[in-house]
LUMGU-929552 format. One record per residue (C-alpha): x, y, z. Coordinates in steps of 0.05 Angstrom, whole numbers, plus 5000, padded with zeros to 4 digits. Example, Ala and Ser with C-alpha at 12.3 -4.5 7.8 and 13.67 -1.06 7.14 Angstrom:
<atoms>
524649105156
527349795143
</atoms>
This chain:
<atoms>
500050005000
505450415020
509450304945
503150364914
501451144958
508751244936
507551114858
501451504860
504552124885
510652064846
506551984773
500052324789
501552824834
509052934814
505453104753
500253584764
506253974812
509853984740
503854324709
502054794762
509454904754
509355134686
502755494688
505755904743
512256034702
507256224644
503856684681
510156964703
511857044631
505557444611
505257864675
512658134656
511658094579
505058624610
507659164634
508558964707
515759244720
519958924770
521259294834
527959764830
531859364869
531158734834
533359114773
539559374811
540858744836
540758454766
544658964725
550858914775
550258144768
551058364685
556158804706
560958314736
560557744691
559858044626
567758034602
567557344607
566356904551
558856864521
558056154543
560856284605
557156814622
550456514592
551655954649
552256464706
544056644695
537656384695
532056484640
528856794696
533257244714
534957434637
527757584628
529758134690
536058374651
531058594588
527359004642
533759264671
536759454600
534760174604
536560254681
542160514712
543060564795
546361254786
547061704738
554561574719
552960894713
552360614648
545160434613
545159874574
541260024515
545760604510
552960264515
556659774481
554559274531
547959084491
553258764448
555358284504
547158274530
543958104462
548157424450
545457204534
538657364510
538956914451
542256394498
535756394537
531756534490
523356564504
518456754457
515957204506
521557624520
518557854448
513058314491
517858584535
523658814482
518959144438
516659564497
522859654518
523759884442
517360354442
519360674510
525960964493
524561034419
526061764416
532961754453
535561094431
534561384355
540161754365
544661164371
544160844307
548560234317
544260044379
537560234351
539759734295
542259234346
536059204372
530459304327
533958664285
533358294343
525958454347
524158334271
528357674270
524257364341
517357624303
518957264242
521056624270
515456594324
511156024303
507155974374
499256184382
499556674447
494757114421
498757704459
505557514428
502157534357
499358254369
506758494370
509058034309
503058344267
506059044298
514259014292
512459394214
510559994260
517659984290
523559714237
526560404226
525961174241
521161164173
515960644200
512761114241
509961504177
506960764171
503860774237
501161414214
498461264144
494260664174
491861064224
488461604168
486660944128
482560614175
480961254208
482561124280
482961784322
490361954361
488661764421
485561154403
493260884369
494360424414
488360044385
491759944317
496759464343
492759254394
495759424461
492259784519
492260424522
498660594572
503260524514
501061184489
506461484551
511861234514
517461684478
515061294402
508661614410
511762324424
515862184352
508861944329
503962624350
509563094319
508562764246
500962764256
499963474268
504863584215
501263134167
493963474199
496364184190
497563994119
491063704108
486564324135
481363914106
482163384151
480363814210
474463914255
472663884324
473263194341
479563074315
482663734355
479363334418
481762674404
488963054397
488663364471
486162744498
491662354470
496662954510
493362794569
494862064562
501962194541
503662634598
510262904555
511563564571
514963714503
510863424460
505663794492
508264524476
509864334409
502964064386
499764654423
503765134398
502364864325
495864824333
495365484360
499365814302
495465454248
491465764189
485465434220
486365624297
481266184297
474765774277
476065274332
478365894383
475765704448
476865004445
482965104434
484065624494
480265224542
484564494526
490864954518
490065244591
489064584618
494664294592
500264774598
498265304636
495266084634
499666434575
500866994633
506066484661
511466474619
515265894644
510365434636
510265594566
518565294554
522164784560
530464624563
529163994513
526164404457
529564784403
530865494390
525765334334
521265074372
521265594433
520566164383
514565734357
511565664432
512066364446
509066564388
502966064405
503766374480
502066994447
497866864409
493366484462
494467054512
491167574457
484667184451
485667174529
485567854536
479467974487
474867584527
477767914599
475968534569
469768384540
467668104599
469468684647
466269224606
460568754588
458568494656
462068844711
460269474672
456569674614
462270104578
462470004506
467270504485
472470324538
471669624512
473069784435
479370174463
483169764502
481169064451
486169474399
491569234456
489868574465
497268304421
500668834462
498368744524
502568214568
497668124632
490468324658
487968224732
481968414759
481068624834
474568764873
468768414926
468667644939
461767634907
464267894844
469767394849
464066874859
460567144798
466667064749
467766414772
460866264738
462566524675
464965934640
468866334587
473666504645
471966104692
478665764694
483166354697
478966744760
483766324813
489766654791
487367304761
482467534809
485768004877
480068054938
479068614976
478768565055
472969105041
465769005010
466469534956
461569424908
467969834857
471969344810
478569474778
482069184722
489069214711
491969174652
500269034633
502269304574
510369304565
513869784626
507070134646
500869914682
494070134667
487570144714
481270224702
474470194745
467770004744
465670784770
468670964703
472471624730
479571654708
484171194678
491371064725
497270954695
503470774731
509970524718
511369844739
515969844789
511170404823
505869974814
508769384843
510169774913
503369964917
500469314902
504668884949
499669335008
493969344965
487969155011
481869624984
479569884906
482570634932
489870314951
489470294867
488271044860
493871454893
494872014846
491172644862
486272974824
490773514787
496472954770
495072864702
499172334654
495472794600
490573404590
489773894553
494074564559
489675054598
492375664541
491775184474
486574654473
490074364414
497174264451
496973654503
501273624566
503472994583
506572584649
508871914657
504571664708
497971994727
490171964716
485972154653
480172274661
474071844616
471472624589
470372804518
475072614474
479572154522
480871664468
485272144431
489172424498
489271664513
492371604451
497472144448
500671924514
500771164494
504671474424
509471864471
510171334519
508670704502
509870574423
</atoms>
């Protein structure tokens, strides 16, 4: 009884441990080959094992590791514990690593090179020889891989997508021909969506606004939202600015205006902070382009600030014609007044967004509102109770403001100190000041006028 227990646990059981066994290491497989990266210290533990044993001879070294733990080294091929330490996919080592892989081979280190591939697309690029290395290594597995894991075959079908820096304009024409939106890419080679964070997908957006911008035709509304949903998915910084900033300085811009002010802000930033709007990793090119598109965003800003304060806070058309002939010129508007007027900004949805950081409270109930306009080395304020127009100089203004607590702290010249009036002997001859008030009588536009030509040209 005891031989026969025995023989039934060594056949039968023995086994079913075997299966379990290799189920487990097949999960294993998939759950790496998915995405699931190993923990940083595994990774560190892995690439100093490489490190030490990798001038020794390929068989040699190939006996010194697991499959396992070679499946580990793909993950750690783009880490490096510090930053003097060498990356792999960077170095000459991926000669020594490529020959270990092959060594222990497994069809499903397939999933995790070509991520590995897709994830540092952009930088390795510019390393030829190792992009080469590489990207062979990929399109030989995918052509020899005769298995049926459905998930393995989804990158064999896709490896055309990533042969060489051209294959991208592939990606893109299929993408046009079956008409799959930007942010719905991922679908075309079908992989979940977080592979739209990685760097091939940053080289991938800059052709397809390039190609888009080309194709006016090709525009409307849903693609422009299926764009800025992709750049929330992507979360690149960069790429960001630049397809922004295109789309922003486009021929077609102005029809689709406050979508594309509204997805803008919410992606980079209000225009009126400048160093949101550049970045260290783009090019002189491509900063000049940004702050054009910064500009240009900031001057439909400043139309609908205005519009808004002599539209709703007051009813003061003529002031509102003047001051939109400024709106490219002017670099900053604020508004200052009551918490309830704060409160009834915040409703407005047109501005709705930029009331948090544009909008100064008074400590006092004052029913007055002010807005303050930037325009180059001056400062310009203006009121709800229409009476006269303020103009400082900046760095005057900026003392006052840093104790502003009430709409009066914003009026501190007197009565008689005029930036411009009429001469009291020859109504045709204007005096003009610096910094003063002008008063909203008669003609102000063209005293307005001659100061700003004196002053501010």
């Amino acid at each position: 009884m005891k031989s026969f227990g025995g023989r039934i646990f060594e056949d039968s059981t023995k086994r079913s441990l075997d299966a379990s066994k290799k189920e487990l290491m097949e999960l294993s497989d998939k759950t790496l080959g998915n995405g699931k990266i190993p923990t940083s210290k595994k990774m560190e533990e892995i690439y100093w094992k490489f490190q030490g044993f990798k001038h020794l001879p390929i068989s040699e070294c190939a006996r010194r590791f697991t499959r396992r733990e070679v499946r580990l080294l793909i993950w750690a091929f783009d880490y490096a514990p510090a930053a003097t330490d060498n990356i792999i996919l960077f170095s000459n080592d991926l000669d020594t690593v490529i020959p270990l892989v092959k060594s222990h081979w497994k069809d499903s280190f397939l999933i995790t090179l070509w991520k590995l591939l897709a994830r540092n697309w952009t930088q390795l690029i510019t390393y030829p020889r190792n992009f080469k290395l590489l990207t062979e290594l990929i399109a030989k597995s995918a052509y020899e891989y005769n298995g049926n894991r459905t998930d393995i075959e989804k990158i064999v079908l896709s490896t055309g997508y990533f042969e060489n820096t051209q294959s991208v304009q592939h990606f893109i024409r299929d993408l046009f021909r079956k008409s799959i939106p930007i942010d719905k890419a991922h679908e075309l080679v079908g992989q979940k969506e977080e592979i739209l964070t990685y760097s091939y997908f940053s080289v991938l957006m800059r052709s397809y606004i390039t190609r888009i911008n080309g194709q006016t035709n090709s525009i409307n509304k849903t693609v422009l939202e299926s764009i800025y949903r992709f750049l929330l998915i992507h979360k690149n910084n960069d790429t960001t600015l630049i397809t922004c900033a295109s789309i922003i300085n486009s021929t077609y811009s102005h029809q689709y205006q406050d979508l594309i002010k509204a997805e803008t802000i919410t992606l980079i930033g209000d225009p009126n902070s400048k160093h949101k709007w550049q970045s260290s990793g783009l090019s002189k090119f491509e900063l000049d382009a940004t702050e054009r598109a910064r500009k240009k965003i900031n001057s439909w800003l400043n139309k609908v600030l205005i519009d808004v304060f002599f539209e709703k806070l007051v009813q003061d058309k003529r002031r509102k014609i003047y001051w939109t002939k400024y709106i490219e010129k002017i670099d900053d508007i604020i508004f200052c007044g009551n918490r309830y007027n704060y409160y009834y900004l915040k409703n407005i949805q047109r501005i709705s967004k930029q009331v948090e950081s544009r909008y100064k409270c008074t400590s006092r109930n004052q029913s007055t509102c002010a807005i303050i306009i930037f325009l180059r080395e001056y400062v310009f304020v203006e009121f709800t109770d229409v009476g006269a127009l303020y103009i400082y100089l900046k760095n005057t203004f900026e003392t006052i403001f840093k104790q502003f607590n009430e709409i009066d702290d914003l009026k501190k010249w007197k009565p008689n100190h005029y930036a411009c009036r009429n001469h009291p002997a020859d109504p045709n001859y204007i005096l003009t000041n610096k910094e003063g008030r002008i008063t909203h009588q008669g003609n102000w536009e063209n005293r307005i006028e001659s100061w700003m030509n004196r002053y501010n040209d």
